[in-house]
C-alpha positions as CSV (number, residue, x, y, z in Angstrom):
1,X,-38.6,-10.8,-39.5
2,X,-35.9,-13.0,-40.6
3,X,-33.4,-14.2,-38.3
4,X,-30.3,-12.3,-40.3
5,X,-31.7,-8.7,-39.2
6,X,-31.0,-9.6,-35.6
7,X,-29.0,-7.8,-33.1
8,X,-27.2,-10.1,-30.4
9,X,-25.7,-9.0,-27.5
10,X,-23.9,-10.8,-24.5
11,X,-24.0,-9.2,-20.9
12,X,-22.1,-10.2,-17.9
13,X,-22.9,-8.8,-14.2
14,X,-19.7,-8.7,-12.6
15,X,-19.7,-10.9,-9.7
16,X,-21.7,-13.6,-11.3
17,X,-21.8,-16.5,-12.9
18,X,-24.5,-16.2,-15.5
19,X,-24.0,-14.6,-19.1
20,X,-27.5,-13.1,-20.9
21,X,-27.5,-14.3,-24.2
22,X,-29.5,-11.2,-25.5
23,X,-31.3,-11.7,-29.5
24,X,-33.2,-8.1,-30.2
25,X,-34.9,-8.8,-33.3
26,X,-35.5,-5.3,-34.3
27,X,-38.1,-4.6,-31.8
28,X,-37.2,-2.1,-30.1
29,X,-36.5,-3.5,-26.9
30,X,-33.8,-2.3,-24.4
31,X,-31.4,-3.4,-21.2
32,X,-33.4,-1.8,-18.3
33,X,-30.3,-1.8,-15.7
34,X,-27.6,-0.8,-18.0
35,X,-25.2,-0.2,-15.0
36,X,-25.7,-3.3,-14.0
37,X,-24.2,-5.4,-16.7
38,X,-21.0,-5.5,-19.0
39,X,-21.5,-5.6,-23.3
40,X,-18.8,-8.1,-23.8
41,X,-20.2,-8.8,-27.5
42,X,-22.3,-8.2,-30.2
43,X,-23.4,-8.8,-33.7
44,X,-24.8,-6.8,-35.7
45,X,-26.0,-7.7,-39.4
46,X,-24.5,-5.8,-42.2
47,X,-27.4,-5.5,-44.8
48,X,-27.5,-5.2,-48.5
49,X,-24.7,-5.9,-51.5
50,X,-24.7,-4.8,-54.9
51,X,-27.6,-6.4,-56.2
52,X,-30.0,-5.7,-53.1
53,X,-29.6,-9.2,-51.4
54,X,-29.4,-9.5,-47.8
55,X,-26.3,-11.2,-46.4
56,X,-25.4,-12.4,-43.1
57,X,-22.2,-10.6,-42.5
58,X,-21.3,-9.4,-39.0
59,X,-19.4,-6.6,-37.3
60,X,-18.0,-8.1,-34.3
61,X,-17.2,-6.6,-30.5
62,X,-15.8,-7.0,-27.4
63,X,-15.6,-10.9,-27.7
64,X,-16.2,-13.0,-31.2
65,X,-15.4,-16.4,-29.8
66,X,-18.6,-17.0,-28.3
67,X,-18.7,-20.8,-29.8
68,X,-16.1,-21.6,-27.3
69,X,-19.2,-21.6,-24.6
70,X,-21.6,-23.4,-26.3
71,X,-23.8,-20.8,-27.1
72,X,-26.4,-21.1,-29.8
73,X,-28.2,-18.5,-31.3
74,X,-31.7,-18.3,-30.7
75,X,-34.5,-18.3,-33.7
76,X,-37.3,-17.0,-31.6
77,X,-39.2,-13.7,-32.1
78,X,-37.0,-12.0,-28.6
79,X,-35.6,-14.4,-26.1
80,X,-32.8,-14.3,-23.4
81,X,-30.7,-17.2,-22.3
82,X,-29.5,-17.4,-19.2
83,X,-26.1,-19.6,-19.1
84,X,-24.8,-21.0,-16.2
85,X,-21.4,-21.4,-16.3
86,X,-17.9,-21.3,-14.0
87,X,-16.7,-18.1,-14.7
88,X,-12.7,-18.6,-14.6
89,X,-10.4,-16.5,-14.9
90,X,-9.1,-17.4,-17.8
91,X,-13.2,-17.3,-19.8
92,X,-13.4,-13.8,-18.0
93,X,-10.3,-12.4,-20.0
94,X,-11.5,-13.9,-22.8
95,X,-15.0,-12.7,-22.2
96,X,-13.4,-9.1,-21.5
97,X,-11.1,-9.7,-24.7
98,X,-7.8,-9.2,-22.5
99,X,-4.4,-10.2,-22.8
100,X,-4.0,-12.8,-20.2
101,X,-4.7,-11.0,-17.0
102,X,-3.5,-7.5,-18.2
103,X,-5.5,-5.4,-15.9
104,X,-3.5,-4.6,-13.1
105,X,-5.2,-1.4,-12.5
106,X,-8.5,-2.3,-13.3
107,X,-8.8,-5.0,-10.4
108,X,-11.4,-4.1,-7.7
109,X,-8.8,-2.8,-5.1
110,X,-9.3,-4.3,-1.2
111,X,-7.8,-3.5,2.2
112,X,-6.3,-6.8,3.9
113,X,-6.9,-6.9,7.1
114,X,-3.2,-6.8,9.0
115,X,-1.9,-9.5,11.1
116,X,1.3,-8.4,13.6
117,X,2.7,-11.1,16.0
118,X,5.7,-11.4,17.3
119,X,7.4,-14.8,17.9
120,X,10.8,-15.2,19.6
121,X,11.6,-11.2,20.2
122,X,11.2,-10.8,16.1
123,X,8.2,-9.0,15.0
124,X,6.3,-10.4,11.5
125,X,3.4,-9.2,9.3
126,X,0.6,-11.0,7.7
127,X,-2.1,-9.4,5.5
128,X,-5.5,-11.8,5.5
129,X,-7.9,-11.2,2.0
130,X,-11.2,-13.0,1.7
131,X,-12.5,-12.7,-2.1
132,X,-16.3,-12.2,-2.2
133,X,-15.8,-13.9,-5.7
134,X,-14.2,-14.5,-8.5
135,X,-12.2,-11.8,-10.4
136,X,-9.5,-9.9,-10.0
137,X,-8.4,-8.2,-6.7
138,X,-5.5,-5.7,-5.5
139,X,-4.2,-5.3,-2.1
140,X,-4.2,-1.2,-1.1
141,X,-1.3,-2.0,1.1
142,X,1.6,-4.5,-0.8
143,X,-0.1,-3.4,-4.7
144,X,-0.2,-7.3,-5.4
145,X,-3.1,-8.3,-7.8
146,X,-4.6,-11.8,-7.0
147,X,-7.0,-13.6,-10.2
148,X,-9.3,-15.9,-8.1
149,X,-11.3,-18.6,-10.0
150,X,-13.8,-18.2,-6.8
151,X,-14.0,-17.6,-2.8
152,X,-11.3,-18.2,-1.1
153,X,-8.7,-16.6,1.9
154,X,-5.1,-15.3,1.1
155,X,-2.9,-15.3,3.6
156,X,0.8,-13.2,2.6
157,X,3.4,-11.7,4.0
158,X,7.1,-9.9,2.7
159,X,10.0,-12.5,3.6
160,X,13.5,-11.5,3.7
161,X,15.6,-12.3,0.8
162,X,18.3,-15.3,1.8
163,X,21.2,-14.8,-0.4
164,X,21.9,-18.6,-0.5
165,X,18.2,-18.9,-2.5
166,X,20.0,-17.0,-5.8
167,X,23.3,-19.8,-5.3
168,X,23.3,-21.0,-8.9
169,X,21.3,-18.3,-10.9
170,X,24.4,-16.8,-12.2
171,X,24.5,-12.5,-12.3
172,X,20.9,-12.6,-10.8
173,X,20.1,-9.9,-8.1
174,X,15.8,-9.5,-6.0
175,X,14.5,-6.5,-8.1
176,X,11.4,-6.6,-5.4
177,X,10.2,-8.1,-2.5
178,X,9.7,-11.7,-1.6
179,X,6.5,-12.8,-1.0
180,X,5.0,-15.8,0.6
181,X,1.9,-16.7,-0.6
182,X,-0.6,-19.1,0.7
183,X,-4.9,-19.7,-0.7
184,X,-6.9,-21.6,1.6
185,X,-10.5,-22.8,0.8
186,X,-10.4,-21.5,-2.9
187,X,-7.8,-21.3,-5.8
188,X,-5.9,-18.7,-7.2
189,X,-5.0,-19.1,-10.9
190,X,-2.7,-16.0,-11.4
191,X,-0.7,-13.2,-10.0
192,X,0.5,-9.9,-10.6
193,X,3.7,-9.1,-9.3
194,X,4.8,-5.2,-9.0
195,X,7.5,-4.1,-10.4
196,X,9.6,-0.5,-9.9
197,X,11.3,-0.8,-12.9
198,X,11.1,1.8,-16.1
199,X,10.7,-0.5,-19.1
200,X,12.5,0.0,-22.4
201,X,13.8,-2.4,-25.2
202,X,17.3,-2.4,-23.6
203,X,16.0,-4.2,-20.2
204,X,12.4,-5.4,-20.8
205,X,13.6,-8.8,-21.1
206,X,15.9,-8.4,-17.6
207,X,13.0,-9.5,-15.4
208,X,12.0,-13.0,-14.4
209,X,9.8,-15.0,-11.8
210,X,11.9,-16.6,-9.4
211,X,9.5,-19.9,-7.5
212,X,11.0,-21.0,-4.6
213,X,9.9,-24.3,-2.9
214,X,11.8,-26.2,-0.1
215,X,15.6,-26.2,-2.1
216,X,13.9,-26.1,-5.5
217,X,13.7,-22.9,-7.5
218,X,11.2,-22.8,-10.8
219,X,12.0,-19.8,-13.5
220,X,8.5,-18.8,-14.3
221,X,7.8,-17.2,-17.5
222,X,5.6,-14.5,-17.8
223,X,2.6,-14.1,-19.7
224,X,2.5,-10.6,-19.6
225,X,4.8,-7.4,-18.1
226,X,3.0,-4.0,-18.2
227,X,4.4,-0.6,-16.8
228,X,3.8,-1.9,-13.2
229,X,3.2,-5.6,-12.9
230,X,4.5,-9.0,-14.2
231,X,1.9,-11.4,-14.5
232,X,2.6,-15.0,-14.1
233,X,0.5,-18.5,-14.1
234,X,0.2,-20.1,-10.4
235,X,0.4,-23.7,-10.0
236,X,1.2,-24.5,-6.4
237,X,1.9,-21.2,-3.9
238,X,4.9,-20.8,-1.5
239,X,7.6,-18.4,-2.2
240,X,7.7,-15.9,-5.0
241,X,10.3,-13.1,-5.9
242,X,10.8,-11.0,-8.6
243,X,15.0,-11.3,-10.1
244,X,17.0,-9.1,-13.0
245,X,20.0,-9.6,-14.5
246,X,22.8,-7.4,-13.8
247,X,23.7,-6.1,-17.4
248,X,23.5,-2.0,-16.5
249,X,25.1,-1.2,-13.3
250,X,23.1,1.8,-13.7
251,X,19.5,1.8,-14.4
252,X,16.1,3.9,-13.2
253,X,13.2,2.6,-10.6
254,X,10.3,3.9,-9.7
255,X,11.0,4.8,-6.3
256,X,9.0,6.8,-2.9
257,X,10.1,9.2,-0.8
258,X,8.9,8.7,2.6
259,X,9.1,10.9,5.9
260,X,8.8,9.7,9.6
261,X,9.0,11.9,12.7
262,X,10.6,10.7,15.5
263,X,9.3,11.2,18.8
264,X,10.9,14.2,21.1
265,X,12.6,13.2,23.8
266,X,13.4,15.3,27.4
267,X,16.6,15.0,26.6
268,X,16.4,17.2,22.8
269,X,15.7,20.3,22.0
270,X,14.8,19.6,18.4
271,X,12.9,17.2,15.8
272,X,14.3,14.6,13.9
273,X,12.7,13.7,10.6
274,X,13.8,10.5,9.3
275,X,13.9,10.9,4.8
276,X,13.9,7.0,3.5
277,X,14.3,6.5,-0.1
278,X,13.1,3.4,-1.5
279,X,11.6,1.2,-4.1
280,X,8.3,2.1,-5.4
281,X,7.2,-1.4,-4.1
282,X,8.3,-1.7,-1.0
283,X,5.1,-1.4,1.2
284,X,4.8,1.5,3.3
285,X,3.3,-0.3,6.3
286,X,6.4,-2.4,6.5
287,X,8.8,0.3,6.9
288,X,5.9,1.9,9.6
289,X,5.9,-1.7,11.3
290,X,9.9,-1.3,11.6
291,X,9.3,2.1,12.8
292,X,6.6,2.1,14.8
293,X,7.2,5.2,17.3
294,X,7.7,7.2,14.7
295,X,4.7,9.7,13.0
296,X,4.5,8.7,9.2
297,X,3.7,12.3,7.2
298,X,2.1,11.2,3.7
299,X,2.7,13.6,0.9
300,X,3.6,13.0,-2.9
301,X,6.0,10.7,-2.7
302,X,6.9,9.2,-5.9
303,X,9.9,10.1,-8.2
304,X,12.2,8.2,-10.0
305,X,16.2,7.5,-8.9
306,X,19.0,5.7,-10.1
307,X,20.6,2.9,-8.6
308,X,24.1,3.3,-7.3
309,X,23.6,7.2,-7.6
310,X,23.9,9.6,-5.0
311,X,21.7,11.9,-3.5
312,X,21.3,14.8,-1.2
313,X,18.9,16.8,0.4
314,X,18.3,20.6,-0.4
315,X,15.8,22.4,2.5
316,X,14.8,25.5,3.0
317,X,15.0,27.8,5.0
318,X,18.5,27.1,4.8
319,X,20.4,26.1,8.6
320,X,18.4,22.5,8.8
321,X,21.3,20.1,9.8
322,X,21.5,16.7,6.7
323,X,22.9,13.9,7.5
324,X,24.6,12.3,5.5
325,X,25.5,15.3,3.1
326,X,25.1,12.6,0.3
327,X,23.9,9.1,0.3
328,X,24.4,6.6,-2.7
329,X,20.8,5.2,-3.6
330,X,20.6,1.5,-3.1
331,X,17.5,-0.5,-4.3
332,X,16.4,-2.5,-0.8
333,X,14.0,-4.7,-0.6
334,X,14.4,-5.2,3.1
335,X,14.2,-6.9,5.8
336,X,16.1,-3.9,7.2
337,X,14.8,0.0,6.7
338,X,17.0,2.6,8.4
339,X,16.5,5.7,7.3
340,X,18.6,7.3,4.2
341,X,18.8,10.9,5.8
342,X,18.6,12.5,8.9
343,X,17.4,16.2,8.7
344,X,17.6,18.0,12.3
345,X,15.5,21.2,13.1
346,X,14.3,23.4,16.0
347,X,11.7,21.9,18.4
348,X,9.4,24.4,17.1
349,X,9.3,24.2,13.9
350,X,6.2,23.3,12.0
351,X,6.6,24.0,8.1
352,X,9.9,23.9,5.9
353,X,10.4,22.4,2.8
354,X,12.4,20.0,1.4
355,X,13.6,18.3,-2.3
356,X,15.7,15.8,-3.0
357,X,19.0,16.7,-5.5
358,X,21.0,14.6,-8.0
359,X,24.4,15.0,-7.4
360,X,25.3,14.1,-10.8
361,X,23.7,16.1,-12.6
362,X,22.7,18.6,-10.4
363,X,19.4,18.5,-10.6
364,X,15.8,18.0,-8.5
365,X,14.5,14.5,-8.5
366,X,12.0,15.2,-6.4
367,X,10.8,18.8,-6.9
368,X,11.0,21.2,-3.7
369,X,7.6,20.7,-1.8
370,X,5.9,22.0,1.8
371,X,6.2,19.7,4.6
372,X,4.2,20.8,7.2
373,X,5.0,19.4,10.8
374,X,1.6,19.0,12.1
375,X,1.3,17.3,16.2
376,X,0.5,13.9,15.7
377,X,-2.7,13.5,18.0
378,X,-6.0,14.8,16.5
379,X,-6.1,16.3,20.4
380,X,-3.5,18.7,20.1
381,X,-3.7,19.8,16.9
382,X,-5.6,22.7,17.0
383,X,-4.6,23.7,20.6
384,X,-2.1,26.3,21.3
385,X,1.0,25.0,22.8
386,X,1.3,27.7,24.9
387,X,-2.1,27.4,26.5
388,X,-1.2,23.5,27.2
389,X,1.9,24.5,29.1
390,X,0.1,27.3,31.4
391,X,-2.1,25.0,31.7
392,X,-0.4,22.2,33.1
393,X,1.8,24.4,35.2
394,X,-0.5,27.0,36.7
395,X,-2.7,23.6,38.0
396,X,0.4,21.8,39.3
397,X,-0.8,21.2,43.3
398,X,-4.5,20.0,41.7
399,X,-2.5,17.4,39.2
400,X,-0.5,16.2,42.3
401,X,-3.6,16.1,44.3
402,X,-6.1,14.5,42.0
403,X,-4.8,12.8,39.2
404,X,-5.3,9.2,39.5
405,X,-4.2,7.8,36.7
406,X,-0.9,8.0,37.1
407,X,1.3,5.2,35.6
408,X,-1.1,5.2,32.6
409,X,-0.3,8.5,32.1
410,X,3.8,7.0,32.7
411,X,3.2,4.5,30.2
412,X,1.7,6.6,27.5
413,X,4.7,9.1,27.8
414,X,7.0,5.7,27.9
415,X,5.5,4.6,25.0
416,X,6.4,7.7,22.9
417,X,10.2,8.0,24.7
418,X,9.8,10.6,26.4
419,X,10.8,9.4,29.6
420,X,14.2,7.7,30.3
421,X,13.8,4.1,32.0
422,X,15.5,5.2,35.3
423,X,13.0,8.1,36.1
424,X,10.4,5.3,35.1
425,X,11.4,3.2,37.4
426,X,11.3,5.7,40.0
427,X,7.7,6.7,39.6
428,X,6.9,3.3,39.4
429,X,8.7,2.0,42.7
430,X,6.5,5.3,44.6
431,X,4.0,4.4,46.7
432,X,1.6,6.9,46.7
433,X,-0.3,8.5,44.0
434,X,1.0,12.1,44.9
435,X,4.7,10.8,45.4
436,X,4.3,9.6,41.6
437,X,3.0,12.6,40.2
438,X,5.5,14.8,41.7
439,X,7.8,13.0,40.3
440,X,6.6,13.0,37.1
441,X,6.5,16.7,36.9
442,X,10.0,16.9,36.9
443,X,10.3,15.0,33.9
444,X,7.4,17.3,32.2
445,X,9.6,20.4,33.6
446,X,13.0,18.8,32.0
447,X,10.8,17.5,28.5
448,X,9.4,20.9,27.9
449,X,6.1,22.1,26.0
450,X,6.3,18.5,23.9
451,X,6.5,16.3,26.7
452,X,3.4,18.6,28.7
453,X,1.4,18.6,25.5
454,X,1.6,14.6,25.0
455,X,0.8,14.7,29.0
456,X,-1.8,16.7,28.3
457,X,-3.2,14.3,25.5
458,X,-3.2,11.4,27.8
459,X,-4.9,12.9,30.7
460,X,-7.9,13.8,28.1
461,X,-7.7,10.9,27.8
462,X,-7.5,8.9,30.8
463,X,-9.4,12.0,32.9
464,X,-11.5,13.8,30.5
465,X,-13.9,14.9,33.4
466,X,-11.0,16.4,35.8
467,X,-9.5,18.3,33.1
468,X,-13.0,19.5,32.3
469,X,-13.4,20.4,35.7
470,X,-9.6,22.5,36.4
471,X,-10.2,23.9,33.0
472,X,-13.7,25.6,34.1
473,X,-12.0,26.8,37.2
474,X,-14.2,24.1,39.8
């Protein structure tokens, strides 16, 4: 058989860093763990002209510049090489026959683990990766993309944005978060940035890469923008923020609509939802970290708003109270998220629905949808809240008598507001255990069935085995 009729192939097992170098010379053979490996190229001979003469002519795929790694072609009947190589990042796009590291959505997604501490009264967030290997990886949580040339640990977190760190950079303005970025034991040789902005030809060319180090700041140019990421070349890490110029004072983002319950107090008679309206890239587990005794409600929550525009609310059944009527849409990238709209319903309510309305033009943004009000505890949510409350109250002198578990029970209710510091303090200056109890039934008389059902909850939890007991009538 002579060596033009060959097929070659190159495989690549994600995750390592060994290539096959694969020469079928028209045996037959076959790739027994197809799943297993990647076709990043082939030849394939094209046979026969005019006159009947074989010709080495090729039909190329995936990747024809296999020269640049040394590879020769083999002139035995069947062989495979195996070549060890370091797999960077940059051989691994070209392998893959990418743009430079244009597969945002491709990368092998990860959950960080999260790192909350709280130094001087002010609460920060960390998120901690470890990468298995080289490749590409993107966090679940903050939607950055990391390309690491091997193992290695990424430690990041969301900074605020000082003003005095865009001083100099003319009609410049954070069109995302800042992130400080740190790789120990490894390297990381580029990173994808997301982006909430709607590309066109007018403002694809708005966008930079703002690097901040001590009182330095480095424009980086990117190598490539695609509909939700700017990718960039690291160097050194530290501080890195996306910046746009400020030529359209009105422009669309990709933005999220996100919903947080606040907890009901003794003192209201009705629920609160908080309605934020943000960028599509601000991380929903820092507005929950700012907001933390609140119940995030996760429904579809993207649409797309424009900046400086203003926006209302439209719910049904009609009667909900809005607050503000209309709110002008701001893009914020932190460090502060208060809520954009206040909606205000009865204490028993459990399903409306809601949209959000252009003012402008009078339209839906984000198309009318169910909202459905579920309790937040897994323990409540199929029991009838009705039930709860007879229960509570028709075993008032056993709760007095028996619970012992008191300020547990106090601190759990504490923890979710639902019981005002002074009547704390009183149950916890008591001395006895009955004394305490009684005196935490008048804040579950004055709270209502929330407050009894969240007591309820916690003594589950804290006394499975006496509610058990009153429940079976012993």
């Amino acid at each position: 058989m002579n060596t033009e009729d060959s097929d070659i192939l190159l495989l690549h097992q994600p995750g390592n860093s060994r290539l096959l170098f694969y020469e079928d010379r028209g045996f037959g053979h076959t790739i027994r763990s197809p799943t297993a490996f990647r076709l990043l190229y082939s030849m394939a001979p094209c046979r026969g002209d005019a006159r009947g003469k074989a010709k080495r002519r090729y039909k190329h795929a995936r990747y024809p510049k296999t020269q640049q790694l040394k590879i020769c072609h083999s002139h035995t009947v069947h062989k495979i090489h195996i070549l060890q190589i370091q797999m960077t990042p940059d051989i691994l796009c070209q392998l893959y026959h990418l743009e430079p590291k244009s597969c945002s959505e491709d990368a092998e997604v990860f959950t960080p683990e999260y790192i909350e501490r709280d130094r001087e009264g002010k609460r920060t967030n960390a998120y901690r990766f470890v990468s298995p290997h080289a490749g590409q990886f993107r966090c679940s949580l903050t939607n950055l993309v990391f390309v690491m040339e091997g193992t290695g640990e990424m430690l990041y977190k969301i900074v605020p944005w000082d003003p005095r760190l865009l001083c100099g950079l003319g009609q410049m303005q954070p069109a995302g978060p800042l992130y400080n970025i740190d790789c120990f034991e490894g390297s990381i040789s580029h990173l994808h940035l997301p982006h909430c902005e709607i590309l066109t030809e007018e403002n694809k060319d708005s966008l930079a890469v703002a690097h901040f180090t001590c009182d330095n700041v480095e424009m980086l140019q990117a190598l490539k923008m695609t509909s939700t990421h700017v990718i960039i070349g690291i160097k050194e890490l530290s501080l890195f923020g996306l910046i746009k110029t400020i030529i359209f004072p009105d422009y669309s983002v990709q933005s999220q609509v996100l919903l947080f319950l606040r907890p009901i107090s003794i003192r209201q008679r009705e629920k609160i939802l908080d309605v934020h309206l943000l960028p599509v890239t601000v991380p929903v587990s820092e507005v929950q970290s700012q907001h933390k005794e609140n119940t995030y409600f996760k429904t579809t929550s993207t649409c797309y708003l424009v900046h400086r525009r203003e926006y209302t609310l439209c719910c049904q059944p009609e009667g909900f109270e809005v607050q503000p009527q209309g709110h002008v849409f701001e893009c914020n990238f932190g460090p502060n998220y208060h809520p954009t709209f206040e909606v205000f319903m009865d204490v028993e309510t459990e399903e409306f629905k809601m949209g959000v309305m252009d003012i402008f033009e009078e339209k839906e943004v984000w198309t009318t949808r169910r909202i459905i009000l579920t309790a937040p505890s897994s323990n409540t949510d199929t029991a009838d809240l009705r039930i709860i409350t007879e229960f509570v109250d028709n075993h008032r002198e056993d709760l007095i008598a028996r619970v012992t578990s008191v300020m547990p029970v106090a601190d759990g209710l504490r923890g979710k507001h639902m019981i005002p510091p002074e009547m704390y303090s009183d149950i916890d200056d008591a001395r006895s255990r009955q004394t305490k109890m009684r005196l935490l039934f008048n804040v579950l008389d004055s709270g209502g069935p929330a407050v009894k059902a969240e007591f309820y909850r916690l003594l589950k939890d804290k006394e499975a085995c006496l509610v058990q007991d009153l429940e079976s009538g012993c």
